[in-house]
C-alpha positions as CSV (number, residue, x, y, z in Angstrom):
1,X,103.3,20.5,-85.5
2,X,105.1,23.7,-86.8
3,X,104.5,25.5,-89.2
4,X,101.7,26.8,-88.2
5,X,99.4,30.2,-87.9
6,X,98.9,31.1,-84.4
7,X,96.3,33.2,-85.5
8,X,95.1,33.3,-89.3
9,X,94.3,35.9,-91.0
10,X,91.4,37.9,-88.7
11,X,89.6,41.4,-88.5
12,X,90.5,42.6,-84.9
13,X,88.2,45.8,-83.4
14,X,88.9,45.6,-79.4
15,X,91.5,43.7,-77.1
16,X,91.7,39.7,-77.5
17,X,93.1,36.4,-77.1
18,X,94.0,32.9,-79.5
19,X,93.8,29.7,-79.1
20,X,96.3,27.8,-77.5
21,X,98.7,26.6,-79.9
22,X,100.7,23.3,-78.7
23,X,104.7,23.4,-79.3
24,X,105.0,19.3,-79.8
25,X,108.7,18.8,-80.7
26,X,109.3,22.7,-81.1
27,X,109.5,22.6,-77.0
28,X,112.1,24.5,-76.2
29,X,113.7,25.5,-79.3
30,X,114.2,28.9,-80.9
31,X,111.0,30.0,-83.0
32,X,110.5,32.7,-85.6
33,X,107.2,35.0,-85.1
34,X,105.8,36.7,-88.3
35,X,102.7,39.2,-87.8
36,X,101.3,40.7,-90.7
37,X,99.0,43.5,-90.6
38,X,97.3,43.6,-93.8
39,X,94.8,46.7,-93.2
40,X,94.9,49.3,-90.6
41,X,93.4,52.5,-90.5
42,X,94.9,55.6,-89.3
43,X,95.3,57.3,-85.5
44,X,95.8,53.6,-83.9
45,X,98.4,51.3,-82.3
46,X,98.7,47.6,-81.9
47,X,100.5,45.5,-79.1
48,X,100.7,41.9,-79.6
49,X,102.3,39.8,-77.1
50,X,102.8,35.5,-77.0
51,X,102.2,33.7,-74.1
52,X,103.7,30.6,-72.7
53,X,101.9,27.6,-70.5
54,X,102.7,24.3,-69.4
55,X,98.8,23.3,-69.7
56,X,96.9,25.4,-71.4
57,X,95.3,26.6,-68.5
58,X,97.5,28.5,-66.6
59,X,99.3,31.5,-68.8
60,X,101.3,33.2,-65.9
61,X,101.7,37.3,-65.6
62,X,104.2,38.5,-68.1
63,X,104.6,37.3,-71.8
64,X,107.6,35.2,-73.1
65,X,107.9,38.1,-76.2
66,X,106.1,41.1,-77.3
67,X,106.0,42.5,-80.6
68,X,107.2,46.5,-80.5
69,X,104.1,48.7,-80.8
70,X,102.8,49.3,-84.2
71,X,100.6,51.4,-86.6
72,X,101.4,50.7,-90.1
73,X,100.7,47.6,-92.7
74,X,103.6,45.1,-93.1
75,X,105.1,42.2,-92.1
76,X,107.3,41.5,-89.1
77,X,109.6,39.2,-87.4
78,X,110.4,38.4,-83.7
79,X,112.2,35.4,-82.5
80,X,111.3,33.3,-79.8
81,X,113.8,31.6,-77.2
82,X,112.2,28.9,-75.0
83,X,115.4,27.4,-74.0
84,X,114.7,29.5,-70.8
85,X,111.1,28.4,-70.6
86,X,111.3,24.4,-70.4
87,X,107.9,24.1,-69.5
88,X,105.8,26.1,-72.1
89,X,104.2,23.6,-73.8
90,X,101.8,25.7,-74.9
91,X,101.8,29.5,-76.7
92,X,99.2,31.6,-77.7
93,X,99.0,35.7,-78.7
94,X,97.2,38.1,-77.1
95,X,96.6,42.0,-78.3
96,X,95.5,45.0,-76.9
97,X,94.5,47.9,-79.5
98,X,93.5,51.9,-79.4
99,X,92.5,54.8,-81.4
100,X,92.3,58.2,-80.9
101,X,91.6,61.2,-83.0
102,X,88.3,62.0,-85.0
103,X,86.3,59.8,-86.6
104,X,84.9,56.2,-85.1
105,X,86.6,55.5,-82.2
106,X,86.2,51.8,-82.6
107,X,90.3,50.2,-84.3
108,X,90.4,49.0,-87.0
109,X,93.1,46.0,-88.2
110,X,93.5,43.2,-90.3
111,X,96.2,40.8,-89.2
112,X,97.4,37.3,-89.1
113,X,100.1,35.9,-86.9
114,X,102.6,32.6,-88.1
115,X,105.3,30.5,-86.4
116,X,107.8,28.4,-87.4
117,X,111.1,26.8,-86.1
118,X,113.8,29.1,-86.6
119,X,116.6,28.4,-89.3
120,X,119.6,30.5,-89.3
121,X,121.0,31.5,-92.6
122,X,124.0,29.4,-92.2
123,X,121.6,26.1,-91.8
124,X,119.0,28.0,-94.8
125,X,122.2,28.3,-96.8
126,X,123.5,24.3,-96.4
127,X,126.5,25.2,-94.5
C-alpha cells in the first residue's frame, strides 16, 4: 500500500486529525515520515504527531512518533519503528497549532504529510 500521503497537501487553521491510513505489508517495519510545510505565516508553531491502531477505532493515549515543533517552511524527515508496535495496523497524524502576537489570531499553514518504507543508504546504494 505504501507509498503513500498520509495527508496530501491541505490548508490547516485550528487543531485536527487524518484519515486512518492502513500499513498492509509495511506492518511492523521501519517507515520514513516526510512533512512539508509549504506556507506558514509568522508568530506560530506546529506539532504533528502519528498515531498507531490495531482497528482503526481505538488510537490509544500517546503517539508512536512526533515531529519536533516547528515554525518555518521546509521539508522534514522522521522515521518510524513499529517493530515495537506489532499490532498497529493502522496510522494516522494528528496536529495541534498556535499563534500569538498581533495580527489575526487565527494559524495559518500549508502542509502535506508522506510515508514510505524506509531504505537505508546501503540498500538505496545496491550494496
Amino acid at each position: 500500500m505504501l507509498p503513500e500521503f498520509i495527508l496530501p497537501e491541505t490548508t490547516i487553521r485550528e487543531a485536527g486529525a487524518g484519515a486512518a491510513i492502513a500499513l498492509g505489508a509495511n506492518q511492523s517495519g521501519v517507515l520514513t515520515l516526510t512533512l512539508g510545510i509549504t506556507r506558514i505565516i509568522e508568530q506560530e508553531s506546529l506539532d504533528v504527531a502519528i498515531w498507531g491502531s490495531p482497528d482503526g477505532t481505538e488510537w490509544g493515549t500517546r503517539p508512536l512518533v512526533t515531529f519536533p515543533q516547528k515554525f518555518y517552511c521546509g521539508t522534514y524527515q522522521i522515521l518510524l519503528d513499529l517493530t515495537e508496535h506489532p499490532d498497529v495496523r493502522y496510522i494516522r497524524a494528528k496536529w495541534q497549532v498556535n499563534r500569538w502576537g498581533k495580527g489575526d489570531p487565527t494559524p495559518l499553514f500549508d502542509m502535506y504529510l508522506f510515508v514510505r518504507e524506509f531504505e537505508s543508504e546501503a540498500v538505496a546504494l545496491g550494496a
